[in-house]
ZAGUZA-184764 format. One record per residue (C-alpha): residue in one letter; y, z, x. Coordinates in steps of 0.2 Angstrom, whole numbers, plus 5000, padded with zeros to 4 digits. Layout:
BEGIN
aYZX
...
# end
This chain:
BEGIN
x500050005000
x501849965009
x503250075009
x504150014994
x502650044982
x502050224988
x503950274986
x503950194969
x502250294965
x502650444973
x504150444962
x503250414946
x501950544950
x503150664953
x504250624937
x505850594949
x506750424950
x507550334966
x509450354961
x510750264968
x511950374981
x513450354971
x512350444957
x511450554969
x512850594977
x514050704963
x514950814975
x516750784978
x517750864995
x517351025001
x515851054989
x514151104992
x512750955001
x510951014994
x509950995007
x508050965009
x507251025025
x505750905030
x504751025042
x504651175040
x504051255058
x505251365069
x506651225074
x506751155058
x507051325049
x508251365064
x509351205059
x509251225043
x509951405045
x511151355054
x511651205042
x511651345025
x512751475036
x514251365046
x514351205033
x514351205014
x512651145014
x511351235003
x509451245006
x508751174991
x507351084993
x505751115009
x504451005013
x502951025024
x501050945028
x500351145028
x500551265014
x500951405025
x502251345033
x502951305016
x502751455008
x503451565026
x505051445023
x505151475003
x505151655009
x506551635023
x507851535013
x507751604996
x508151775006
x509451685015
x510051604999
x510151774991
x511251825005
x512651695004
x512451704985
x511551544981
x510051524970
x508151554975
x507251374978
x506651284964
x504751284965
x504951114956
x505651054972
x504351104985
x503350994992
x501651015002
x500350885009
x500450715018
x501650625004
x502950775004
x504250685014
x504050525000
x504150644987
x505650744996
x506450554998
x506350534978
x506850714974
x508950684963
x509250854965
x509350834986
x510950754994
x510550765013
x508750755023
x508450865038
x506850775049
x506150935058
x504550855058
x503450815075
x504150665082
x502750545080
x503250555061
x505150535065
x505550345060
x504150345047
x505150485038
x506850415041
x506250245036
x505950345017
x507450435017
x508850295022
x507650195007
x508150324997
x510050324998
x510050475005
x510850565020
x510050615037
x510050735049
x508450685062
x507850765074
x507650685093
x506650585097
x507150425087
x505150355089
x503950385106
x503550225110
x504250045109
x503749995094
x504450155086
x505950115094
x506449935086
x505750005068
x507150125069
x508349985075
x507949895058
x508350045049
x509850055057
x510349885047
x509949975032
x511150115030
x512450105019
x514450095022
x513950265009
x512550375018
x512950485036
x511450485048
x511450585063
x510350615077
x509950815084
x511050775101
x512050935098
x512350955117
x513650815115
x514850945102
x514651095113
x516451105117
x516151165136
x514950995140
x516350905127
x517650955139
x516850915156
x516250745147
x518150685142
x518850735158
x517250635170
x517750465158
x519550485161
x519150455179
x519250635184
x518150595199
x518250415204
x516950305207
x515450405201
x514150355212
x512750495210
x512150615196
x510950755198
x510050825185
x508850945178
x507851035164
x506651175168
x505951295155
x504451385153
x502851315143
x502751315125
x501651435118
x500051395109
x499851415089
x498151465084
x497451485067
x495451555062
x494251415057
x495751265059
x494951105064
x495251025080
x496350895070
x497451045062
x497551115079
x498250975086
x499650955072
x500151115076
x500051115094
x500950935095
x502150965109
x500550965120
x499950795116
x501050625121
x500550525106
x501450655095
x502850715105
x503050555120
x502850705134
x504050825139
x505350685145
x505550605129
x505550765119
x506450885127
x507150825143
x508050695132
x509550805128
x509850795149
x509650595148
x510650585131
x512050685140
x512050555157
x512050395145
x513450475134
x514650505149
x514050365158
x514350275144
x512750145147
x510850135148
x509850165164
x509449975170
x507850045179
x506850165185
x505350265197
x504450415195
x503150525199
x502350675191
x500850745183
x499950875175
x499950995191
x499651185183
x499251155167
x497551195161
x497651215137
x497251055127
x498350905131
x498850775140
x500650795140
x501450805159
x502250975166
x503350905180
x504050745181
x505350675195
x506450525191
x507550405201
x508550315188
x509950155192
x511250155179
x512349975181
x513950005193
x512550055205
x512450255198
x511050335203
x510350495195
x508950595200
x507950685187
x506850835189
x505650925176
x504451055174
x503751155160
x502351295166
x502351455167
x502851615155
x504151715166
x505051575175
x506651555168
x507451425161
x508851315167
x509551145163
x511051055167
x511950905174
x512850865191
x513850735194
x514750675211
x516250535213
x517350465225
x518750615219
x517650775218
x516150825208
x515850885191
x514551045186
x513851015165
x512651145164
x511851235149
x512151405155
x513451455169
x515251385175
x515851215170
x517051135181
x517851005191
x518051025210
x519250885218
x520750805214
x520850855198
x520251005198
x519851095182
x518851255174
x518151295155
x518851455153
x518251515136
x517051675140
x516451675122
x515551515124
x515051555146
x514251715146
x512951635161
x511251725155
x510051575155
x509151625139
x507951495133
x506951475117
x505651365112
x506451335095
x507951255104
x509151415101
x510051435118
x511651555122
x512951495133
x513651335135
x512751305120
x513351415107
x514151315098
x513651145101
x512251175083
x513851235073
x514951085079
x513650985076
x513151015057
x515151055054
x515350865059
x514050785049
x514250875034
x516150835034
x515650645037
x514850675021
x516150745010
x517450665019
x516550485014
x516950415033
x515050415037
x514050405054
x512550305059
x511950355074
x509950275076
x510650165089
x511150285100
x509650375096
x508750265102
x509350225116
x509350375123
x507250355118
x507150235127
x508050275143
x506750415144
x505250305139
x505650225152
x505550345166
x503950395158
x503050215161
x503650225179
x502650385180
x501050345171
x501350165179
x501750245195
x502950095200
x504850055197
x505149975179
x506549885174
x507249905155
x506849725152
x504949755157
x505049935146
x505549805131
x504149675132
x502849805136
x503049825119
x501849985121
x501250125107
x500350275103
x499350305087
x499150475080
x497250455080
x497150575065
x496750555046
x498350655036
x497250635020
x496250795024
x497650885022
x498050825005
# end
């Protein structure tokens, strides 16, 4: 069955109609966005959250593949509603099982869809959800492989002057990294010839259920397996890359890279190091390095960039600031305390404080302001910069971005959703 006929059944079976977003769409400036939350594990709740406290958004609507999950969220926002004076969920409007994101995509009473779901599912989703006139908020990734990757660009061709969709880049409204970033594309440092970069964190922890099946096991455990998350360059080291292309302004043109699986011994295929040397046109050279192992490690991430007229410090956590010419410093203390804290659900202090906040507040006032966003381009090609450096790892050898393209290459998720109907 293709797209457009399970939406239309989905609908019919769940007695809801696909609307059109002027009729969908009944809030006027300043008014509440209901919001459905697609993915209801620890970063999507997070978001979410954050959404319901910092923007007029309201949690109205959850939908999840596990019924635990499901019901641990219903609990979580109908307290939270409670708190900021909203009504409890309407059960009507909780979806659980492999078609909850079509049914979520044809509920009328939701405005806006948050994707918080594992990222092999990521363009499949989106592609329901811009179908259904409705906003997005998507989570990164945008697609873990090349064929993901130019699905999404078709999408892009599908949103309306009328819907907002935004990619979970939030580093790039953390008003530090914002700062830094405006000053390095002004010309702060010259001729930028090199960038040195970072992300290391801890591993993630395992998630364990009694009598789950090996196929249950690996939904819930998806961050350890490439053909549901892309590795750990294409699912979390990507905010790094996002953050180079963003103030580069441009794509790397090719890269090398070596890596592995060097401590590691759980379930899995996904790396935990990589190394990167990527070229960026103008002859920019950035040199990447990752690792994720370990439990009481640390966690530390951030960018360095170098130019004919100083150098440039964009960390998550610690001082940001310009040495050279034009000298400069962030000097709010309320968003550089310099603790390092790391959380798996993406929740960092420091440099990062606010960068969530800023983030949701933009979107939702692109919604009710009508001057709407479309951000899968970008998206994705902040994917595919990090696809690339990951087929010059498995590859071992330099890949150009031409050669990442006509690869063409993909990864199947290799489990039957239907079980868990």
């Amino acid at each position: 069955m293709n797209r457009r006929n399970f939406l239309q059944s989905a609908a019919a079976a769940t007695g809801v109609l696909v609307v059109k977003p002027s009729t969908a769409f009944s809030y006027q400036a300043n008014s509440a966005v209901r919001l459905g939350l697609l993915g209801c594990g620890s970063r999507g709740t997070a978001v979410a959250t954050s959404f319901a406290e910092n923007t007029s958004a309201q949690i109205v609507a959850l939908a999840d593949l596990f019924p635990d999950n499901l019901a641990r969220g219903q609990a979580h926002f109908n307290e939270l509603n409670a708190k900021l004076g909203h009504g409890a969920i309407d059960s009507k409007l909780l979806f659980r099982g492999p078609h909850a994101f079509a049914m979520l995509a044809n509920a009328k009473d939701v405005d806006l869809i948050q994707i918080s779901t594992p990222p092999i599912f990521h363009v499949e989703h989106l592609a329901a959800a811009v179908a259904a006139g409705k906003h997005v908020y998507c989570e990164k990734p945008v697609g873990i492989d090349v064929k993901q990757a130019r699905e999404a660009l078709e999408i892009a061709k599908k949103v309306t002057p009328t819907q907002s969709v935004d990619v979970g880049f939030q580093c790039r409204n953390a008003p530090p990294l914002a700062a830094v970033a405006e000053r390095i594309r002004a010309g702060a440092l010259g001729k930028i010839a090199n960038v040195i970069a970072n992300y290391n964190a801890p591993a993630s922890l395992e998630k364990l259920r009694a009598g789950e099946s090996a196929d249950e096991y690996r939904l819930r455990n998806w961050l350890w397996f490439t053909a549901l998350s892309g590795d750990i360059l294409v699912e979390q080291n990507i905010h790094i890359i996002d953050l180079a292309n963003w103030i580069l302004g441009a794509h790397p043109i090719k890269a090398i890279a070596t890596g592995g699986r060097s401590v590691l011994t759980h379930a899995g295929d996904c790396w935990d190091n990589y190394q990167v040397d990527y070229l960026y046109p103008g002859g920019v050279r950035l040199s990447f390095a990752s690792t994720q192992y370990g439990e009481n490690i640390g966690f530390d991430a951030g960018l360095k960039f170098y130019g004919s007229e100083g150098m440039a410090t964009a960390p998550y956590s610690g001082p940001v600031h310009i040495l050279g010419a034009q000298a400069w410093e962030w000097k709010d203390p309320a968003a550089a305390t310099a603790t390092g804290t790391f959380a798996a659900n993406g929740a960092f202090s420091d440099n990062l404080a606010l960068a969530d906040r800023d983030k949701e507040r933009s979107f939702i006032e692109s919604i009710t302001s009508g001057k709407c966003h479309n951000e899968i381009s970008a998206g994705v090609e902040t994917a595919l910069s990090c696809m690339l450096g990951r087929m010059a790892g498995y590859q071992k050898r330099e890949v150009t971005w031409e050669e990442l393209l006509a690869h063409g290459e993909t990864y199947e998720l290799g489990t039957n959703l239907g079980q868990f109907a």
